[in-house]
C-alpha positions as CSV (number, residue, x, y, z in Angstrom):
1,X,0.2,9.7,-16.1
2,X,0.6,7.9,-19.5
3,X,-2.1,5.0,-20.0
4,X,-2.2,1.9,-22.2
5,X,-6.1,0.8,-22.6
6,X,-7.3,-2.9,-23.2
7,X,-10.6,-2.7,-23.8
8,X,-13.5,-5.0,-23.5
9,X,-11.3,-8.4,-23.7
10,X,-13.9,-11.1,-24.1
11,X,-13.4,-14.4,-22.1
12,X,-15.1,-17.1,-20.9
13,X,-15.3,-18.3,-17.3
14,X,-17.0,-19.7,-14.0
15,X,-17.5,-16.9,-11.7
16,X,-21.0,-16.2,-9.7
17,X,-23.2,-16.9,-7.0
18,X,-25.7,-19.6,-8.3
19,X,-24.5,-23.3,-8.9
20,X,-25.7,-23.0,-12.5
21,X,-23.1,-20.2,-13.3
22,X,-20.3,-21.9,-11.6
23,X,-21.1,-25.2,-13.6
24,X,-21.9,-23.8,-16.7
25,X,-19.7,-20.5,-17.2
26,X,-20.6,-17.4,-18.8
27,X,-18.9,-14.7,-20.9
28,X,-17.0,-11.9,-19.1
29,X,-15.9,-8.6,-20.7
30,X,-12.6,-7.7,-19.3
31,X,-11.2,-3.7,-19.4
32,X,-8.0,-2.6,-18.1
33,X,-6.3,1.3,-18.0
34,X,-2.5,0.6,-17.4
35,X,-1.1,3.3,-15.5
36,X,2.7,4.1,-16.3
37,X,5.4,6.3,-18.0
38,X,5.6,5.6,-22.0
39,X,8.3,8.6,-22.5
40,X,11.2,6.4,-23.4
41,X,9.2,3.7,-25.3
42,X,7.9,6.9,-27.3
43,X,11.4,8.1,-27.9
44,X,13.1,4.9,-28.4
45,X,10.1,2.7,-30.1
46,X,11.6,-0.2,-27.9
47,X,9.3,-2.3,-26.6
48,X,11.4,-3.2,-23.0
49,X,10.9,0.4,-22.2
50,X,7.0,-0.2,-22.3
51,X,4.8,-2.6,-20.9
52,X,3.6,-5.6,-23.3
53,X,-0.2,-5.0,-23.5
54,X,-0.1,-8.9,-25.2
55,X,1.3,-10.2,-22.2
56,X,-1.0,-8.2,-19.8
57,X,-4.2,-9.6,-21.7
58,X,-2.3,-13.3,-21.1
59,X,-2.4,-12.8,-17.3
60,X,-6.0,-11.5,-17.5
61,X,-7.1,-14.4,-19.4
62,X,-5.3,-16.9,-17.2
63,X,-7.2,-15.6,-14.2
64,X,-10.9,-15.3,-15.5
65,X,-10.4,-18.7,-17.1
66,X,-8.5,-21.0,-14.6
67,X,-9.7,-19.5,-11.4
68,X,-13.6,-19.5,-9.7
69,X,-15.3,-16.5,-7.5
70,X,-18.5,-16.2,-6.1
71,X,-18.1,-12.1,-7.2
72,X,-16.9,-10.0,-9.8
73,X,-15.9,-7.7,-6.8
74,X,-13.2,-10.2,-6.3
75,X,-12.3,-11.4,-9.5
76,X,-11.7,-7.3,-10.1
77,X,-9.1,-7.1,-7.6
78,X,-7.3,-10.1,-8.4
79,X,-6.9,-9.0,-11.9
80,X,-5.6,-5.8,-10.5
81,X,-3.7,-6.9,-7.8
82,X,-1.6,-9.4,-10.3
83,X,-1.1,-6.9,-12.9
84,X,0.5,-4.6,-10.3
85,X,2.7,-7.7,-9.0
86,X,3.7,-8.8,-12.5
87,X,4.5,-5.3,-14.4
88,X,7.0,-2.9,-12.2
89,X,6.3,0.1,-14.8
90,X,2.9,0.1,-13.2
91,X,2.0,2.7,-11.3
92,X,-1.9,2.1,-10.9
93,X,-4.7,0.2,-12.6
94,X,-8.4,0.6,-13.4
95,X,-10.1,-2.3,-14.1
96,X,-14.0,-2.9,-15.3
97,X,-15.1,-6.8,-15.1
98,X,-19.0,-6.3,-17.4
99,X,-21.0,-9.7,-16.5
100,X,-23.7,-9.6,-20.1
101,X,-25.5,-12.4,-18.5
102,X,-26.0,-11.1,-15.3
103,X,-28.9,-13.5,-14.1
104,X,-31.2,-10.6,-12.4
105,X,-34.5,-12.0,-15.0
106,X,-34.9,-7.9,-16.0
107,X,-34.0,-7.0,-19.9
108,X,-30.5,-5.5,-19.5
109,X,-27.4,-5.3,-21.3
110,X,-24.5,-6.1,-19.2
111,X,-23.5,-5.7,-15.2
112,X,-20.4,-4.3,-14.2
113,X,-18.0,-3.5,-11.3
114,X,-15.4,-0.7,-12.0
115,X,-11.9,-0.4,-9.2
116,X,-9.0,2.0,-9.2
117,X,-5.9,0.4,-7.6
118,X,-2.2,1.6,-7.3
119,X,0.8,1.9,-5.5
120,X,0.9,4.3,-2.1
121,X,4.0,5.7,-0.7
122,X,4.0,5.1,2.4
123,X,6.0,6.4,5.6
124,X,6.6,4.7,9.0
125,X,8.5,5.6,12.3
126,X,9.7,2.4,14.0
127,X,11.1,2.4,17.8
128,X,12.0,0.0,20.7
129,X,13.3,0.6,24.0
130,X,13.3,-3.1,25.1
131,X,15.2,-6.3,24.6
132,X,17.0,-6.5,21.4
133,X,16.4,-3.1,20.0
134,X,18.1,-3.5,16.4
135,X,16.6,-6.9,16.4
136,X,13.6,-5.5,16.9
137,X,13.5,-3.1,14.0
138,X,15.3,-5.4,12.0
139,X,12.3,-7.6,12.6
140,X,9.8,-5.0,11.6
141,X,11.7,-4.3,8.2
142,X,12.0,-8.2,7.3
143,X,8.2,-8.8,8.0
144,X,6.9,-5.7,5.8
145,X,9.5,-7.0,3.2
146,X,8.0,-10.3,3.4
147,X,4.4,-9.1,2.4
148,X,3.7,-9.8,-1.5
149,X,2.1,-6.6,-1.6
150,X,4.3,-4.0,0.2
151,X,7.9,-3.3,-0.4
152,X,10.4,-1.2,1.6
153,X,12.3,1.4,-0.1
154,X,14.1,3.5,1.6
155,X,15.6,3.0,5.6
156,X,17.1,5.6,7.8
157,X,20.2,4.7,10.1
158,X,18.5,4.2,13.5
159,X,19.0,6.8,16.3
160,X,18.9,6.4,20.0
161,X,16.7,9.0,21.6
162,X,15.6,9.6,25.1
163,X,11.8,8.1,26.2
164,X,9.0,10.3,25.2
165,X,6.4,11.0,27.7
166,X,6.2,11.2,31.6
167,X,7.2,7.4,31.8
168,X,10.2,6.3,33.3
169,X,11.7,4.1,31.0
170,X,15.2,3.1,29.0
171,X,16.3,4.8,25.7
172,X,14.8,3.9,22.4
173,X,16.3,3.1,19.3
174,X,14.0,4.6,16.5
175,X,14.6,4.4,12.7
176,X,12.2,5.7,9.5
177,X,11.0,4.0,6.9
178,X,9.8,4.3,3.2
179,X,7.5,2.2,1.6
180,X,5.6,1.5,-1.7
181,X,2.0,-0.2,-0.9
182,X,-1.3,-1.4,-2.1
183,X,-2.9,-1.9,0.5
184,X,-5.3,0.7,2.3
185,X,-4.7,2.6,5.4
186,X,-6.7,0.1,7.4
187,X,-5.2,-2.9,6.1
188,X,-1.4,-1.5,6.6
189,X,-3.0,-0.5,10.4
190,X,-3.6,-4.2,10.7
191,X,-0.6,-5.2,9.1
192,X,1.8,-3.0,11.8
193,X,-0.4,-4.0,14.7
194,X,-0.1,-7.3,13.6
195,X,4.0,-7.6,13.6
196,X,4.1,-5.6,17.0
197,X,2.0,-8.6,18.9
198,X,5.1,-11.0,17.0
199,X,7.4,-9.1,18.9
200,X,5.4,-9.4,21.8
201,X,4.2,-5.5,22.2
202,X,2.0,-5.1,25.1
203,X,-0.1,-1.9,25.2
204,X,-0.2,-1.6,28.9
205,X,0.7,2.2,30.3
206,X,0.6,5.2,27.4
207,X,3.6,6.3,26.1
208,X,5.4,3.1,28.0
209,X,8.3,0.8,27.1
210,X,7.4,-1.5,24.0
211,X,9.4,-3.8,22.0
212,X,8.0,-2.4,19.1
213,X,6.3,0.3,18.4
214,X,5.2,1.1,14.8
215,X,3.2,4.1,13.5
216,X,2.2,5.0,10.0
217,X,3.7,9.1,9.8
218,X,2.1,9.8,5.8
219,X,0.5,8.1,3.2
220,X,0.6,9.3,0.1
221,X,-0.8,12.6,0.6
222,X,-4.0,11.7,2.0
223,X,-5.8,13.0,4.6
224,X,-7.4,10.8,7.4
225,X,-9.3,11.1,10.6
226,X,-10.6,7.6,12.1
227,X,-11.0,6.9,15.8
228,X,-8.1,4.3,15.3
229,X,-5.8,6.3,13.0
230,X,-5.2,9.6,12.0
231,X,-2.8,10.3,8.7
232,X,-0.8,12.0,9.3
233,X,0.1,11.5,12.3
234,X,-0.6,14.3,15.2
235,X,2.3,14.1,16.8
236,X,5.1,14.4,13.7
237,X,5.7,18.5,14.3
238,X,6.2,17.8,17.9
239,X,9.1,14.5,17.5
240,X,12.6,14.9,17.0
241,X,12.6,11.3,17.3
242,X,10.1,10.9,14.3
243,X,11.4,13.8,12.1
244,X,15.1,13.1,12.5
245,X,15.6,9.8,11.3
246,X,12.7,10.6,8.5
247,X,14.5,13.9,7.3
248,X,17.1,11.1,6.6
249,X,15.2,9.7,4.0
250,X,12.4,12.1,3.0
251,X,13.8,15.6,4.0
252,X,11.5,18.0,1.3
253,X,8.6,15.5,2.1
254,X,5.7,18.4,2.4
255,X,3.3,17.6,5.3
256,X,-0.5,17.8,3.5
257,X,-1.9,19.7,6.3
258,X,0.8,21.9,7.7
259,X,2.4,22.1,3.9
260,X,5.8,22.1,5.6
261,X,8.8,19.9,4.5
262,X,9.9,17.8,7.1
263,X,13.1,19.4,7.5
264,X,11.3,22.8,7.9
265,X,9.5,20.9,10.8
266,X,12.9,19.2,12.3
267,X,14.4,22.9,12.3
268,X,11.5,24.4,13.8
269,X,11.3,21.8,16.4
270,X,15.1,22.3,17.3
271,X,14.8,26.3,17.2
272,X,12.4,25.9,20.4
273,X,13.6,23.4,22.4
């Protein structure tokens, strides 16, 4: 990826743990690697086909100068976060925040935090089987939608399917869904879990009805094995009801593990059932 690099942008502000440095200020030396695609500004020497590295420093400086953190931690990922909000072309960030001043009473030269931050793609499978179905996963879409920092981008039609499981139950209506994120695994986990209790989900027999029922398939093309959630998901190879409606939107989507397309999985599936 191309990369436009502001480096060491000095500015003064009132960011740190003690009183005196929040009263006071300090200088702050600001770095930022801009992620993006500079092909057609090369070729055209057009600046609206780049990313104004003038205007980037502007929103840097209007942060580290108006607002106030305890940490450079934070002050970090706000810089990132609205860079990413504020420039489209972005794809991902890296930002240093160096603190000279640093008051730790040892002879030093400057104290710095370093963060990487991007967009993810991200893919969901949404289902109900109670209720107001569509409304249902309508109500999923609107509330990701909603989120500053997440964006759907693609939706499959939604499919009615028969219950999964051993439970006797109605039919569910299931759908796929693609989205661009910057937020972490764990925070998207929340974020789902979070708009299934709005719909009222109760987690009371496995596999049971729900109003909603949300589960993160991929993201990106990560990797991950937690207690509460596993990326990707275990169970993709064995759902028609997941890979139909996702083969909808994402059919040459290459599972990282199995390094199969989701269509090559929907086709298997079908072959042996």
């Amino acid at each position: 990826m191309d990369q436009i690099v502001i480096r060491d942008l000095e500015l003064f502000g009132y960011h740190g743990v003690f009183e005196e440095e929040a009263f006071l200020g300090q200088k702050f030396l600001v770095s930022a690697i801009l992620c993006l695609d500079t092909r057609r500004a090369g070729k055209t020497d057009d600046l609206k086909e780049s990313l104004d590295y003038g205007e980037a420093c502007q929103v840097i400086k209007k942060l580290v100068e108006t607002e106030r953190y305890r940490l450079i931690e934070r002050l970090a990922e706000e810089i990132a976060e609205k860079l990413l909000l504020t420039f489209s072309q972005l794809q991902s960030v890296e930002i240093t925040v160096k603190k000279p001043w640093a008051p730790v009473k040892i002879p030093m030269d400057t104290v710095a935090v370093v963060i990487r931050r991007g967009w993810h793609r991200v893919y969901l499978s949404i289902g109900s089987n109670m209720g107001d179905r569509e409304g249902y996963l309508d109500f999923a879409i609107d509330r990701l939608n909603a989120l500053p920092d997440t964006k759907v981008t693609a939706v499959s039609d939604y499919l009615e399917t028969e219950p999964y499981g051993e439970v006797e139950q109605e039919r569910f209506l299931n759908g796929a869904l693609e989205l661009e994120t910057l937020r972490t695994p764990q925070e998207l986990l929340e974020t789902t879990m979070g708009i299934e209790r709005e719909a009222h989900r109760e987690r009371l027999v496995h596999w049971g009805p729900r109003t909603l029922d949300i589960d993160i398939l991929f993201y990106d093309d990560l990797i991950y094995m937690e207690e509460d959630l596993k990326i990707p998901h275990v169970e993709i190879p064995k759902r028609a009801f997941v890979l139909e409606p996702l083969a909808a939107i994402a059919p040459y989507y290459m599972h990282p593990v199995l390094h199969k397309s989701v269509l090559a999985m929907l086709e298997e599936l079908q072959n042996v059932q």
